[in-house]
C-alpha positions in Angstrom: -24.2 14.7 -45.5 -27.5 14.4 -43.9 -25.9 12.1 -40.5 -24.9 14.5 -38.4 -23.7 14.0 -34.7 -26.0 13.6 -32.5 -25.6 14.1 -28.7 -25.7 10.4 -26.5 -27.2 12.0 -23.4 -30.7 13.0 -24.4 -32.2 13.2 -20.7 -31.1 14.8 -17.3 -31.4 11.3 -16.2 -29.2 9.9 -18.5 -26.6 12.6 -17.4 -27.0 11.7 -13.7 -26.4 8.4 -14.6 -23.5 8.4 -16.8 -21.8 10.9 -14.0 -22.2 8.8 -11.2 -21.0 5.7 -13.3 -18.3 7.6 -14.0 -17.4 8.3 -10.9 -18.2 4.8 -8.9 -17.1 2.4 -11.7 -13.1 3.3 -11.7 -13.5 3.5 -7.5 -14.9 0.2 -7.3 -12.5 -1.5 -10.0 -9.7 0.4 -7.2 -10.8 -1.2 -4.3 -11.3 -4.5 -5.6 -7.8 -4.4 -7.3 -6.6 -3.7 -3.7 -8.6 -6.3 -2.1 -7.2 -8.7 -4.2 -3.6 -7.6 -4.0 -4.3 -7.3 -0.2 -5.5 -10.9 0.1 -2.4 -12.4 -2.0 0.0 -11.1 0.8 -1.7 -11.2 4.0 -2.4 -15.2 3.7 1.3 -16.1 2.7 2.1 -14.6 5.8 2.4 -16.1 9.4 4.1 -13.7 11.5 2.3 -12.0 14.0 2.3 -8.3 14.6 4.3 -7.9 17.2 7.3 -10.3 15.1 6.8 -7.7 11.4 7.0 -4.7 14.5 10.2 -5.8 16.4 13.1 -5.1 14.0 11.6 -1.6 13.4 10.5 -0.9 16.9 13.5 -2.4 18.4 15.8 0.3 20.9 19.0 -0.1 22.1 20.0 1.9 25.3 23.9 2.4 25.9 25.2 4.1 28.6 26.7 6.8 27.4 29.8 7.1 29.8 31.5 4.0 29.4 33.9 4.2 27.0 33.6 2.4 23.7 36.0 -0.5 23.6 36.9 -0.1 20.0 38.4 -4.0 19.7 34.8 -4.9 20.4 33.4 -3.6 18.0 36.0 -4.1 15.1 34.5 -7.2 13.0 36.4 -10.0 13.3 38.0 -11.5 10.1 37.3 -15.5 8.9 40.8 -17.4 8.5 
């Protein structure tokens, strides 16, 4: 068995490399995965901001003396 293992990395620079492809390759493959997942939603869509915002931002102020009128708010039933 003269074929032994040999190392891959033979230089500094070839370590510097491999590290910072290791590093920046799987980053970039991220952000263009999410560019392209982005891009897929945001063009379907023609609501504005304010229209996605509304539902979640909307408040409702009651005054809180009046008494509740509980037939009002009993749901009526289909015949």
């Amino acid at each position: 068995m003269s074929n032994e293992h040999g190392n891959l990395i033979k230089s500094p620079k070839q370590l510097i490399i491999i590290v910072f492809a290791c590093f920046f390759v799987p980053l970039i493959i991220i952000l263009l995965l999410m560019v392209f997942v982005n891009n897929g939603k945001r063009g379907e869509s023609n609501a504005t901001t304010e229209q996605l915002i509304k539902p979640v931002a909307q408040l409702n102020v009651q005054d809180a003396s009046v008494p509740a009128d509980p037939k009002a708010s009993a749901p009526v039933a289909a015949k």
